[in-house]
Biopython code that builds the backbone (N, CA, C, O; Angstrom):
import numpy as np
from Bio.PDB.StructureBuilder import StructureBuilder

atoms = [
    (1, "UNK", "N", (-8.426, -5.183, -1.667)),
    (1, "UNK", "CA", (-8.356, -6.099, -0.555)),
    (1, "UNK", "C", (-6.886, -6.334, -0.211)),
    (1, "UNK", "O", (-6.106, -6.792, -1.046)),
    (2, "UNK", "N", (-6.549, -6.039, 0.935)),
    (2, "UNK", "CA", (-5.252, -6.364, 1.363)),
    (2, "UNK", "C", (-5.298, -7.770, 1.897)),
    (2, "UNK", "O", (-6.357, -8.331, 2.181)),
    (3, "UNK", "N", (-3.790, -8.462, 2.057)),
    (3, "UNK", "CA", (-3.802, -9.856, 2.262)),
    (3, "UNK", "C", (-2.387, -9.575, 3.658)),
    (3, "UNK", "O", (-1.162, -9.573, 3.541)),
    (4, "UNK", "N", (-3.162, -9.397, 4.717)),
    (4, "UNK", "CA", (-1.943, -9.494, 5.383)),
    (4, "UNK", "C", (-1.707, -10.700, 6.107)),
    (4, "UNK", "O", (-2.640, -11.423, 6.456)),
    (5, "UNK", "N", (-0.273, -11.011, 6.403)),
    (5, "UNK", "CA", (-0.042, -12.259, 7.428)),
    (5, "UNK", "C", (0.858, -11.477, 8.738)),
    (5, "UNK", "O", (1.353, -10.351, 8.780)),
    (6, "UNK", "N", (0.835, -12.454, 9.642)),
    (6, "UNK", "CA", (1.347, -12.028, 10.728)),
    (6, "UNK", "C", (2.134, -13.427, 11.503)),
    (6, "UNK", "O", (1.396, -14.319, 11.920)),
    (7, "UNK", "N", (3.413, -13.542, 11.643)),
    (7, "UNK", "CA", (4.171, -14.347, 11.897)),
    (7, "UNK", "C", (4.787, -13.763, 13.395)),
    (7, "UNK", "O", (5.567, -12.820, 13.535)),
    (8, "UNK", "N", (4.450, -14.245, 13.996)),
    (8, "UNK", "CA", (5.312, -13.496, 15.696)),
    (8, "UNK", "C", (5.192, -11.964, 15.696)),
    (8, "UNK", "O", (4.047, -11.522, 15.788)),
    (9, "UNK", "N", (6.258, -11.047, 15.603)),
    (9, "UNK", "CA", (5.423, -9.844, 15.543)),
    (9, "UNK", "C", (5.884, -8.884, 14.039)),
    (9, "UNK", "O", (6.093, -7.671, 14.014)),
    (10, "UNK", "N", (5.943, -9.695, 13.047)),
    (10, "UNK", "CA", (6.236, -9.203, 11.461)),
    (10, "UNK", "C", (4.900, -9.580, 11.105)),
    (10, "UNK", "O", (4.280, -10.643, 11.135)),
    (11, "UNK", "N", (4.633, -8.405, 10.761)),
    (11, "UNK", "CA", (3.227, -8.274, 9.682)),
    (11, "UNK", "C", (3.567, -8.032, 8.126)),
    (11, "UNK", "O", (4.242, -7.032, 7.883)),
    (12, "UNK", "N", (3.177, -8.827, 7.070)),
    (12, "UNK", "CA", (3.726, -8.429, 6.085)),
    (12, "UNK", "C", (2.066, -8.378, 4.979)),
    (12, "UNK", "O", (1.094, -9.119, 5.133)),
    (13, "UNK", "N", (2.174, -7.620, 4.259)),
    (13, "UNK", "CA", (1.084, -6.898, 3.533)),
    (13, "UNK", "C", (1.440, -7.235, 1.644)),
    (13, "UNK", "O", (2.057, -6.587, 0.799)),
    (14, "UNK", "N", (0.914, -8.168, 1.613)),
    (14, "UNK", "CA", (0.999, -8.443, -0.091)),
    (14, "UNK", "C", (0.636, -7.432, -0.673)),
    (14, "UNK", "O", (0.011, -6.531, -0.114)),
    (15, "UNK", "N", (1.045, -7.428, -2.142)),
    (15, "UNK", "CA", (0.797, -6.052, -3.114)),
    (15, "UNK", "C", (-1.017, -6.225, -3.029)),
    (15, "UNK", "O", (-1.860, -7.118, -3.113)),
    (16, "UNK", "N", (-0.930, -4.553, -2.782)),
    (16, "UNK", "CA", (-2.324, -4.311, -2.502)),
    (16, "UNK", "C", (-2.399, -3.091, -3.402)),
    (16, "UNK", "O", (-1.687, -2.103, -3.225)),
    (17, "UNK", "N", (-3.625, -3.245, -4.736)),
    (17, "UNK", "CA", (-4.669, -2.329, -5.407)),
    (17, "UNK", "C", (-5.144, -1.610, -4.659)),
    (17, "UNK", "O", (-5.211, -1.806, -3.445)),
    (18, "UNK", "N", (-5.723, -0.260, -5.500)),
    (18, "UNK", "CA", (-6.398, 0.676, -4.929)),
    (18, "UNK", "C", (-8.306, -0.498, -5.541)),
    (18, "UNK", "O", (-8.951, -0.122, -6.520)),
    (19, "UNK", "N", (-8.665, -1.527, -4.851)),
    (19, "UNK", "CA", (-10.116, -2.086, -5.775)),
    (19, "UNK", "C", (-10.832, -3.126, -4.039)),
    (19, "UNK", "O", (-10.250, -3.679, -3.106)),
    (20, "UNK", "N", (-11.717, -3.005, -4.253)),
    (20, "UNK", "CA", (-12.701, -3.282, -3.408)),
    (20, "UNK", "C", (-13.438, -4.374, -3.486)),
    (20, "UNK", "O", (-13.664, -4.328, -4.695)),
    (21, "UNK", "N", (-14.065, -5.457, -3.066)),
    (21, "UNK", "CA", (-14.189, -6.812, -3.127)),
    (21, "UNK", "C", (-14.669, -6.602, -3.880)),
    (21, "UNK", "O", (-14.640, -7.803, -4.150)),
    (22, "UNK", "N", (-15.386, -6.053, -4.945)),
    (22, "UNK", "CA", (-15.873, -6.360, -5.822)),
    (22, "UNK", "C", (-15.621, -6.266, -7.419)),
    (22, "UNK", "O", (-16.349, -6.296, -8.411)),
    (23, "UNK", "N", (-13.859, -6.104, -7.115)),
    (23, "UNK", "CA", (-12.825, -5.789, -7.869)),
    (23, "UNK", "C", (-13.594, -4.110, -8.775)),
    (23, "UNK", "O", (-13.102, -3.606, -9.785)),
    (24, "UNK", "N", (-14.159, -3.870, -8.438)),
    (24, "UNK", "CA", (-14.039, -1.822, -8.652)),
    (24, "UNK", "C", (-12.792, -1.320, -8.126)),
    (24, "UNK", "O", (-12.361, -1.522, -6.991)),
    (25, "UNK", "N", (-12.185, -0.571, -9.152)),
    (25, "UNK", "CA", (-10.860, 0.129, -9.050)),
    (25, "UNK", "C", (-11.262, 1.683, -8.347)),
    (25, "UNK", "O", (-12.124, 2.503, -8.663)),
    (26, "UNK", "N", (-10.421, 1.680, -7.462)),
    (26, "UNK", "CA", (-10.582, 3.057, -6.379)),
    (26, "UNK", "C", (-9.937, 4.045, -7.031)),
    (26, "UNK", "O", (-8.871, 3.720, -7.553)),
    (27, "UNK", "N", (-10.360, 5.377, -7.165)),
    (27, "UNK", "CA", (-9.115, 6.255, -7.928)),
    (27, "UNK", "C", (-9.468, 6.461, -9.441)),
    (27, "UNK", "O", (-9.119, 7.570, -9.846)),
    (28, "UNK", "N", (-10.097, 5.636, -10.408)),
    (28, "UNK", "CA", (-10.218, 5.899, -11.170)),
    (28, "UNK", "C", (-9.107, 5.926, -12.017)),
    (28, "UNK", "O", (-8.634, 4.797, -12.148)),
    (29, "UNK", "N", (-8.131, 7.349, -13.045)),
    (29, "UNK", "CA", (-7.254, 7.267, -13.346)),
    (29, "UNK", "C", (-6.022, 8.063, -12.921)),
    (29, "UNK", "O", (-5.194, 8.690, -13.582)),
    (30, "UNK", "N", (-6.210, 7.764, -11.139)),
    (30, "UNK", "CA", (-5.104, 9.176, -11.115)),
    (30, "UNK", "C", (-4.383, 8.328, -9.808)),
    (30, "UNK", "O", (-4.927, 7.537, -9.038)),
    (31, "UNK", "N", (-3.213, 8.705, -9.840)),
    (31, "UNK", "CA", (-2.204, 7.906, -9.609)),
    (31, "UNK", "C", (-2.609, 8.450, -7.994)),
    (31, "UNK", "O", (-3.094, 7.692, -7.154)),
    (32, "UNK", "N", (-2.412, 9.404, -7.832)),
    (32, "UNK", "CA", (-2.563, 9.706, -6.432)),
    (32, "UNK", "C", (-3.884, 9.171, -5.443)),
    (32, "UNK", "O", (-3.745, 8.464, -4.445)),
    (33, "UNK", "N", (-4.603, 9.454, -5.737)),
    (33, "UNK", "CA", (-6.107, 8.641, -5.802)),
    (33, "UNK", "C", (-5.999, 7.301, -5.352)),
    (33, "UNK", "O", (-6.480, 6.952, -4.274)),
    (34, "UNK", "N", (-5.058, 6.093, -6.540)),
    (34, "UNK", "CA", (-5.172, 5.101, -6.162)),
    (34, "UNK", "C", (-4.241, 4.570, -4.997)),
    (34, "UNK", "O", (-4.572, 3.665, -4.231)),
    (35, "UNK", "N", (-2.987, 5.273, -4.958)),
    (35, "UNK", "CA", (-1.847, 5.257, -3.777)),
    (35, "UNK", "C", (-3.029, 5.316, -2.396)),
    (35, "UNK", "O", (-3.193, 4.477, -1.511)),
    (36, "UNK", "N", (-3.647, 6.457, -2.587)),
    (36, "UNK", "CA", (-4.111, 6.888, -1.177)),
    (36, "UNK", "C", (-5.177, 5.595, -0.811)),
    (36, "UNK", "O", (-5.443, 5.167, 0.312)),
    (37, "UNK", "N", (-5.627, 5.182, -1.949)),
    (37, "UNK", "CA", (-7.067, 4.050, -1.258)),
    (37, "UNK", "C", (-6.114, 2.435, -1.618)),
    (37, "UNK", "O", (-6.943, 1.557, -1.856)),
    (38, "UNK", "N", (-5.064, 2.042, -1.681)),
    (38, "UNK", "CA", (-4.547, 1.144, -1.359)),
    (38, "UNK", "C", (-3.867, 1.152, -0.025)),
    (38, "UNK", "O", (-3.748, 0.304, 0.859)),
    (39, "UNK", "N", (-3.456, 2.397, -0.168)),
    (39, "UNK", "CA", (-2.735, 2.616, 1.830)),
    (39, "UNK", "C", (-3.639, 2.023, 2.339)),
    (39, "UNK", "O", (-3.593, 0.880, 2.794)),
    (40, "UNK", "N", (-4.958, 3.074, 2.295)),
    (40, "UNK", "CA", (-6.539, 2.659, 3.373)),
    (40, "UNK", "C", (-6.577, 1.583, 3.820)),
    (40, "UNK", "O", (-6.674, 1.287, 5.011)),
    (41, "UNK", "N", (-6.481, 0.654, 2.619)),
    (41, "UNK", "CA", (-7.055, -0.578, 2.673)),
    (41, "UNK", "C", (-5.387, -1.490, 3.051)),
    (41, "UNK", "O", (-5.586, -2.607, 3.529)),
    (42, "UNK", "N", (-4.121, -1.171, 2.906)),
    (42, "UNK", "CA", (-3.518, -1.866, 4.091)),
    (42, "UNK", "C", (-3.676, -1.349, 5.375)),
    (42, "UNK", "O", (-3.123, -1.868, 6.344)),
    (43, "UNK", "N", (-4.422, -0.317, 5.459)),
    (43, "UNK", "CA", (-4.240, 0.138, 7.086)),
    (43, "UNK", "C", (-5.302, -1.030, 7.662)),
    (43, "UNK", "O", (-5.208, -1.706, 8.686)),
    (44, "UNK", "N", (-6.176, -1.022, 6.801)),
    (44, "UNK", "CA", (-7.761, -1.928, 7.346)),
    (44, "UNK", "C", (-7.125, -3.248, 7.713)),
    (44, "UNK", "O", (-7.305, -3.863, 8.764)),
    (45, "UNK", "N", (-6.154, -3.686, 6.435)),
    (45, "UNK", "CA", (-5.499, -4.927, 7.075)),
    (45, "UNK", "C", (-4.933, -5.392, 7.806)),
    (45, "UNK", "O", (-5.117, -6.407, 8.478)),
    (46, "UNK", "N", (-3.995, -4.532, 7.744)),
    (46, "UNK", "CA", (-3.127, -4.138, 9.747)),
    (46, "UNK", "C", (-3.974, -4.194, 10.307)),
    (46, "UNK", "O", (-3.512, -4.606, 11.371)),
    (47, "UNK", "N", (-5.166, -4.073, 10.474)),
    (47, "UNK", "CA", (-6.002, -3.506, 11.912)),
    (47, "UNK", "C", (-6.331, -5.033, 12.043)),
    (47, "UNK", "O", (-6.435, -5.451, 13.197)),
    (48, "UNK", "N", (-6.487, -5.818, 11.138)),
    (48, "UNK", "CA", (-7.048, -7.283, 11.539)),
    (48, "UNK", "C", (-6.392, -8.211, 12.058)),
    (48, "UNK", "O", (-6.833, -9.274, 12.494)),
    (49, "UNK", "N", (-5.067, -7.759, 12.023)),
    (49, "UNK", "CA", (-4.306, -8.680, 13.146)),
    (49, "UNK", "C", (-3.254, -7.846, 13.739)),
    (49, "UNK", "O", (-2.039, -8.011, 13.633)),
    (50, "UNK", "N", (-4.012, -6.742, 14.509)),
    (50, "UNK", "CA", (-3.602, -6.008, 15.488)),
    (50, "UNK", "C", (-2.467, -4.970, 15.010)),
    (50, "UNK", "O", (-1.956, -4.383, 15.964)),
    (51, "UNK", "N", (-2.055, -4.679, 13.990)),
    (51, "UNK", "CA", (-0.859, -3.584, 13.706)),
    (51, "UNK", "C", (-1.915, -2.615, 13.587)),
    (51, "UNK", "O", (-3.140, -2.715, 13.656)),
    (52, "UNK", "N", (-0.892, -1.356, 13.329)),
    (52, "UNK", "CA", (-1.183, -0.025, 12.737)),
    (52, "UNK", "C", (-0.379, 1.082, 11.900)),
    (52, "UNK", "O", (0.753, 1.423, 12.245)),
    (53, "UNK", "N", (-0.900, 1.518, 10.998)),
    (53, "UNK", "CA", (-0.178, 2.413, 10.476)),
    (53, "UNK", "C", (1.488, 2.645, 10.856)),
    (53, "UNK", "O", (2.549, 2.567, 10.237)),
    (54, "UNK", "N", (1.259, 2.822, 11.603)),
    (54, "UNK", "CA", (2.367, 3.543, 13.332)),
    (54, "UNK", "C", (3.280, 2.420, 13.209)),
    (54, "UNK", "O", (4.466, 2.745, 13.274)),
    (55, "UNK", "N", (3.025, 1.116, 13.038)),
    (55, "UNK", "CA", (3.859, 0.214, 13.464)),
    (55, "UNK", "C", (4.519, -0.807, 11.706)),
    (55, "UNK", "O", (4.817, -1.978, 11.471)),
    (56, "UNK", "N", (4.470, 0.513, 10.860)),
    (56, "UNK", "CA", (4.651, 0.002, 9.145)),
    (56, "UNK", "C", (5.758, 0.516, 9.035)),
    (56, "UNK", "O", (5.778, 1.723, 9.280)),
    (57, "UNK", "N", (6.877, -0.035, 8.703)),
    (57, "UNK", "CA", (8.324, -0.055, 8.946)),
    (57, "UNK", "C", (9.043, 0.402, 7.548)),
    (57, "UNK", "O", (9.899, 1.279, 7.428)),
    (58, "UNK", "N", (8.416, -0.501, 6.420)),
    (58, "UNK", "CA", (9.061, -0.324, 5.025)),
    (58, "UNK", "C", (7.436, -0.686, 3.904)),
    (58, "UNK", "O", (6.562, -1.515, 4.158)),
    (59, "UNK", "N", (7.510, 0.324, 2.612)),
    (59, "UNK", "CA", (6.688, -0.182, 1.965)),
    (59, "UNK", "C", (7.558, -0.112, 0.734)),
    (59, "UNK", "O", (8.713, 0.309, 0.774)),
    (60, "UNK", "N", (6.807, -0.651, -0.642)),
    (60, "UNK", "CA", (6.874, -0.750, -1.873)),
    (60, "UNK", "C", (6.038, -0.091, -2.585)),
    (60, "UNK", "O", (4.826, -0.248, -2.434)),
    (61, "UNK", "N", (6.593, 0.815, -3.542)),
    (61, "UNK", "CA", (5.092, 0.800, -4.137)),
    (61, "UNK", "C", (5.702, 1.107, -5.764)),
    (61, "UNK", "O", (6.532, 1.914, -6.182)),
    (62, "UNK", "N", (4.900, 0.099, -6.412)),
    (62, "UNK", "CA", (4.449, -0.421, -7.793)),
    (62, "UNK", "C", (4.169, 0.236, -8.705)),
    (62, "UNK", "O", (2.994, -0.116, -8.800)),
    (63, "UNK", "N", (4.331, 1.063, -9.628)),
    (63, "UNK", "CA", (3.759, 1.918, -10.660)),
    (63, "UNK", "C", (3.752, 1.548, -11.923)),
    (63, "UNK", "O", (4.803, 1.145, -12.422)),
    (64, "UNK", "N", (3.062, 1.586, -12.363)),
    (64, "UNK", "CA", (2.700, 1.198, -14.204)),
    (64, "UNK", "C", (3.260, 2.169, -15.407)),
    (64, "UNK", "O", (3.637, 1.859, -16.537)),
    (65, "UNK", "N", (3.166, 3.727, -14.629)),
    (65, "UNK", "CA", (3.878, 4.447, -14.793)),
    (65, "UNK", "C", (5.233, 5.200, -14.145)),
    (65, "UNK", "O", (4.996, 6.394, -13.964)),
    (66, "UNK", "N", (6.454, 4.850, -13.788)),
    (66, "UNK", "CA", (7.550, 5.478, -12.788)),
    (66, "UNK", "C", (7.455, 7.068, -12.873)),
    (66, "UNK", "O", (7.777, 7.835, -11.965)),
    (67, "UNK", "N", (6.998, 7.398, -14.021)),
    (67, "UNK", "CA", (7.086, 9.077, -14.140)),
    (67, "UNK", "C", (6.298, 9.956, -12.883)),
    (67, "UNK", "O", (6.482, 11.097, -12.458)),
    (68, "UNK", "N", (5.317, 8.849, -12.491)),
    (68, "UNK", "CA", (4.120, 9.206, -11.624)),
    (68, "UNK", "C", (4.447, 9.462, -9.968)),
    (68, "UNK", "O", (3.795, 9.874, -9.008)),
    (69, "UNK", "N", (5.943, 8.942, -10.213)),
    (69, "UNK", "CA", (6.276, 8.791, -8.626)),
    (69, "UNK", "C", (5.650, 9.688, -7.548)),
    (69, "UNK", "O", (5.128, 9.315, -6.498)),
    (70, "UNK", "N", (5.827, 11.162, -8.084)),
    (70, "UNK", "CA", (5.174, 12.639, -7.240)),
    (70, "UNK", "C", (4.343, 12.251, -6.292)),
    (70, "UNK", "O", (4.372, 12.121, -5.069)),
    (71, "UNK", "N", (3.291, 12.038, -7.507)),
    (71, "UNK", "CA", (1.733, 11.732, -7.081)),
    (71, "UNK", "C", (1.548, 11.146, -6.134)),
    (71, "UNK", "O", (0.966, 11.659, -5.178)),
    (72, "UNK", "N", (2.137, 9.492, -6.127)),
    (72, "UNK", "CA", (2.002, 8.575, -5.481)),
    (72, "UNK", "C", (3.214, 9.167, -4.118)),
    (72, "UNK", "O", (2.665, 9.399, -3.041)),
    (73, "UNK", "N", (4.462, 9.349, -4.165)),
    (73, "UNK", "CA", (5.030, 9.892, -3.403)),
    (73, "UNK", "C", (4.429, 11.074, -2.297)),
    (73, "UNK", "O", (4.770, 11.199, -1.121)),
    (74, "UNK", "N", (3.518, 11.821, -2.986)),
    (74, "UNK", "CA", (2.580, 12.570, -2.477)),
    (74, "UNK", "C", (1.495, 11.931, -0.653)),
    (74, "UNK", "O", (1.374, 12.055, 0.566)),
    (75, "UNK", "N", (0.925, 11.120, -2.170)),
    (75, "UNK", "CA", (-0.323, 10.365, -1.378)),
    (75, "UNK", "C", (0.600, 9.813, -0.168)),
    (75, "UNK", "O", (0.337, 10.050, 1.011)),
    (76, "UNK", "N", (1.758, 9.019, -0.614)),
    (76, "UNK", "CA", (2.294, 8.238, 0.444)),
    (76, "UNK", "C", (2.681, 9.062, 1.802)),
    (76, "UNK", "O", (2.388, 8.589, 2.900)),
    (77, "UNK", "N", (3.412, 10.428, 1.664)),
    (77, "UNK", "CA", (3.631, 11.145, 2.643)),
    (77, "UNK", "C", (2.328, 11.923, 2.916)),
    (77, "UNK", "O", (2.558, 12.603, 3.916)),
    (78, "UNK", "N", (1.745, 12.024, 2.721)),
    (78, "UNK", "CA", (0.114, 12.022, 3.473)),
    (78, "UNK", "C", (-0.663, 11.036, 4.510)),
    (78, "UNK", "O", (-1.555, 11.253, 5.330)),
    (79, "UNK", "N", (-0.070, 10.053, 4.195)),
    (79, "UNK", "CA", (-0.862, 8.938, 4.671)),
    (79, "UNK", "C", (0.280, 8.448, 6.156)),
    (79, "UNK", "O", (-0.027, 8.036, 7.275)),
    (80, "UNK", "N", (1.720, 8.740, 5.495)),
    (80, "UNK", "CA", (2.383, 8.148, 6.689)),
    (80, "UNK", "C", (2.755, 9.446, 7.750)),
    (80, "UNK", "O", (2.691, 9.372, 8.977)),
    (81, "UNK", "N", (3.170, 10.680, 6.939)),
    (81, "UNK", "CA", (3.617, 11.490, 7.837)),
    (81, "UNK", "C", (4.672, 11.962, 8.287)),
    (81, "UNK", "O", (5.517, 12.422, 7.520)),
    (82, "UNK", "N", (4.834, 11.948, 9.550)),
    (82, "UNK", "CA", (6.037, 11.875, 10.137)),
    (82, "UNK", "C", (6.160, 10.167, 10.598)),
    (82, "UNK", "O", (6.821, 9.944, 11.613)),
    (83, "UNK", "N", (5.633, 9.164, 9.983)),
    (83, "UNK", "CA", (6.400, 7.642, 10.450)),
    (83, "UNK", "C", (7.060, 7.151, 9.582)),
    (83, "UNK", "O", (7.850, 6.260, 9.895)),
    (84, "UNK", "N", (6.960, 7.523, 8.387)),
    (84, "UNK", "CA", (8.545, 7.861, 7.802)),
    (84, "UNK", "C", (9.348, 6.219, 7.609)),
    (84, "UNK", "O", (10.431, 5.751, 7.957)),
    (85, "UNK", "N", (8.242, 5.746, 6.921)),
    (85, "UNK", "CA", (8.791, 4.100, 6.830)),
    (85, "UNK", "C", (10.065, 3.967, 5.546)),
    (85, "UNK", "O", (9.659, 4.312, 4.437)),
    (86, "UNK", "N", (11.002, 3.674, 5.589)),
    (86, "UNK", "CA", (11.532, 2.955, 4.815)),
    (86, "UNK", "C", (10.779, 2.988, 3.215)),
    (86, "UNK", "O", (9.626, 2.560, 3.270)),
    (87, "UNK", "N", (11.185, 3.380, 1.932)),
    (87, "UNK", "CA", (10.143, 3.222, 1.060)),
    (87, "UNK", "C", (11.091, 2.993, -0.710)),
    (87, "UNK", "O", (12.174, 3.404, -1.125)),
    (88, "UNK", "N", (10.265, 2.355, -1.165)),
    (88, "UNK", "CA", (10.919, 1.753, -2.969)),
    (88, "UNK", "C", (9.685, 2.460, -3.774)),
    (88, "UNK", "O", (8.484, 2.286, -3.567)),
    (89, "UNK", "N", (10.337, 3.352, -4.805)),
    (89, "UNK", "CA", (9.391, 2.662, -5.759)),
    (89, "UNK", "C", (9.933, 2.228, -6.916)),
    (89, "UNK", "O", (11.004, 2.505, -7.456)),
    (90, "UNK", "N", (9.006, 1.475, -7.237)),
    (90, "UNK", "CA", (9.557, 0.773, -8.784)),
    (90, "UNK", "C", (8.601, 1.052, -9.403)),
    (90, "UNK", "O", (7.475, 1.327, -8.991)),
    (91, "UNK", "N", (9.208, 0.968, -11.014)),
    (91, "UNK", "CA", (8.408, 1.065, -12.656)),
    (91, "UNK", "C", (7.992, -0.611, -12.921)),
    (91, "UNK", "O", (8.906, -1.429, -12.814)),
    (92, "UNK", "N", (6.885, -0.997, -13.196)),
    (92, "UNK", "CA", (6.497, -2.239, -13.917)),
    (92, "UNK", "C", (6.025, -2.076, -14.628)),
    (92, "UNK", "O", (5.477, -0.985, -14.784)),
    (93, "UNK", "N", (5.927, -3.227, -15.656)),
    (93, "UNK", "CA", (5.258, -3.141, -17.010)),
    (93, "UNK", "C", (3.921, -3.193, -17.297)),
    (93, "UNK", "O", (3.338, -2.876, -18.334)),
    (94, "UNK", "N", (3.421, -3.709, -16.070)),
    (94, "UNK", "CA", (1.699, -3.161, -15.783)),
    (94, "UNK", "C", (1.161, -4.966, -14.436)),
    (94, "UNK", "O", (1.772, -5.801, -13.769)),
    (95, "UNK", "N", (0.138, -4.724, -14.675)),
    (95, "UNK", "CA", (-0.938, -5.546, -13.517)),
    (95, "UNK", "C", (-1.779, -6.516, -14.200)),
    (95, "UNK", "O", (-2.070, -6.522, -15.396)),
    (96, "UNK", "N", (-2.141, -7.355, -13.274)),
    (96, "UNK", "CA", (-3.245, -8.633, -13.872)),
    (96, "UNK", "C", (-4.168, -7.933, -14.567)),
    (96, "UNK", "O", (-4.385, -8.281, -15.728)),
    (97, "UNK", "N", (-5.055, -6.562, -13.870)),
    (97, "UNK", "CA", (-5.805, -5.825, -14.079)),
    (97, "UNK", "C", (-5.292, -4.593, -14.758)),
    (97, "UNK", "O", (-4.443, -3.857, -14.255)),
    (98, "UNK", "N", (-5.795, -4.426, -15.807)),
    (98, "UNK", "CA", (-4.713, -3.186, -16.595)),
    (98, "UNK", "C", (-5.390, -2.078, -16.423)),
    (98, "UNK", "O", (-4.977, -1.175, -17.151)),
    (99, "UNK", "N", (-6.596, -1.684, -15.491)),
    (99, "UNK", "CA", (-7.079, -0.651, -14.836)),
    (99, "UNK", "C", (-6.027, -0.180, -13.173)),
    (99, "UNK", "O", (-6.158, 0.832, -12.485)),
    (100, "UNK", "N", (-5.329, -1.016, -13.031)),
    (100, "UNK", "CA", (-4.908, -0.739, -12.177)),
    (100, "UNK", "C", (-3.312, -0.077, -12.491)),
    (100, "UNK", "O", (-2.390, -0.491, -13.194)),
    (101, "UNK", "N", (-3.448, 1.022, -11.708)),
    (101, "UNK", "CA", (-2.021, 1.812, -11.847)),
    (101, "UNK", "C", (-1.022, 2.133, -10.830)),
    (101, "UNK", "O", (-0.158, 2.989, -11.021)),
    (102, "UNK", "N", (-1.172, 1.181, -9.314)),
    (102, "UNK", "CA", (-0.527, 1.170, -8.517)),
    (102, "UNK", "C", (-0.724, 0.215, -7.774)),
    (102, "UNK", "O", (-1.884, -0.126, -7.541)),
    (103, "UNK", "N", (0.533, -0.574, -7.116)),
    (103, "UNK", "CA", (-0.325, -1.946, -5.796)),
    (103, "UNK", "C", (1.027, -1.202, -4.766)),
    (103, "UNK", "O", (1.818, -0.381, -5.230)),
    (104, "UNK", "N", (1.053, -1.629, -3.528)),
    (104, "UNK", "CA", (2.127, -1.217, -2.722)),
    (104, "UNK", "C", (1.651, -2.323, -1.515)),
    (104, "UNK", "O", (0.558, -2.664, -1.061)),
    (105, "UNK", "N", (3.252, -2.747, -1.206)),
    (105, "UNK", "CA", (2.986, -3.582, -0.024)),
    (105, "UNK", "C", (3.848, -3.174, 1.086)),
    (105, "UNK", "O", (4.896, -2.578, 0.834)),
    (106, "UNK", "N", (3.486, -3.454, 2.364)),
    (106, "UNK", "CA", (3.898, -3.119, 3.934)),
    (106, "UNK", "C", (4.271, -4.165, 4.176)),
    (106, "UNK", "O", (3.909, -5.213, 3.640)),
    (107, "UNK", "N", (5.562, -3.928, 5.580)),
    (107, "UNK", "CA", (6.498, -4.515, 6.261)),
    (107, "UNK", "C", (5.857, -4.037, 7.451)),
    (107, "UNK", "O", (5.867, -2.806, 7.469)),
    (108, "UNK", "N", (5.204, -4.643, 8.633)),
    (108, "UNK", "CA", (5.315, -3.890, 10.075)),
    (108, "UNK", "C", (5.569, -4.476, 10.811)),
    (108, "UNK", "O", (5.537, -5.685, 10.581)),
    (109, "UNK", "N", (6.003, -3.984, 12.236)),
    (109, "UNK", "CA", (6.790, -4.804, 13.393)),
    (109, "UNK", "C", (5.886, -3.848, 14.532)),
    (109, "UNK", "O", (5.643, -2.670, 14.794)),
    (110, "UNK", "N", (5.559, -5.334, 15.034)),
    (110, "UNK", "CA", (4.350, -4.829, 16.511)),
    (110, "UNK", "C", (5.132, -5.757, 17.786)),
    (110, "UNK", "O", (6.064, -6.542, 17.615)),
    (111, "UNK", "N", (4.551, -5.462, 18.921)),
    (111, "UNK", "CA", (5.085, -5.899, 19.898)),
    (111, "UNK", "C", (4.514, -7.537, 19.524)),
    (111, "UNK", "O", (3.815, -7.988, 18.617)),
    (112, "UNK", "N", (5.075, -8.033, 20.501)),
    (112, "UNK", "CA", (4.813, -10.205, 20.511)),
    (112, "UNK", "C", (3.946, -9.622, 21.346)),
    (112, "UNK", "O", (4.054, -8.749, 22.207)),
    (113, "UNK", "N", (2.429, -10.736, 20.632)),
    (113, "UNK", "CA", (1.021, -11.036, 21.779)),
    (113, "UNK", "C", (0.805, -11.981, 22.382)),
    (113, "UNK", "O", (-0.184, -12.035, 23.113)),
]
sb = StructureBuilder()
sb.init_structure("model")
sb.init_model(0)
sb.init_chain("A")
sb.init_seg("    ")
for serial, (resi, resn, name, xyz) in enumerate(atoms, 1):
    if name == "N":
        sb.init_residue(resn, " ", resi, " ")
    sb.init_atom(name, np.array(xyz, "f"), 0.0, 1.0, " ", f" {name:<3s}", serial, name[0])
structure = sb.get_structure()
């Protein structure tokens, strides 16, 4: 579940799991896997107060393992493309949920509605 807010036209996207309201972890145990279904699910969040993909400026993304960067580096340029946001990753020492092996959060800038 992504948690986005939207302040004038900054959308900002709290660290978001690859896990589904019913806290089921997406991905299973593979780093790439979970990168790709936490994107998803900030894209879903963007969509609820009008951003998009297109309009995601800078992300973060979180690893439990840093060695894993590839993977997740992978998934991430899959998902963005050529929009080419701004991007971190960092090593942490792990998650609330210790099934979880990646969270990543978005920065986006949309026009004022």
């Amino acid at each position: 579940m992504a948690r986005p807010v939207r302040v004038g036209n900054l959308v900002e996207v709290s660290g978001t799991a690859a896990a589904d309201e019913q806290g089921n972890i997406l991905g299973g145990d593979d780093y790439y896997e979970q990168t790709k279904a936490a994107l998803r699910i900030i894209g879903e969040g963007l969509g609820q107060l009008g951003a998009f993909l297109e309009h995601v400026v800078r992300t973060r993304v979180y690893l439990r393992d840093p060695g894993r960067w590839e993977d997740a580096g992978r998934a991430h340029g899959e998902v963005f493309g050529q929009i080419r946001p701004a991007n971190t990753i960092v090593g942490v020492a792990g998650f609330v949920d210790p099934r979880i092996l990646v969270e990543v959060e978005a920065t986006a800038v949309v026009e004022e509605s």
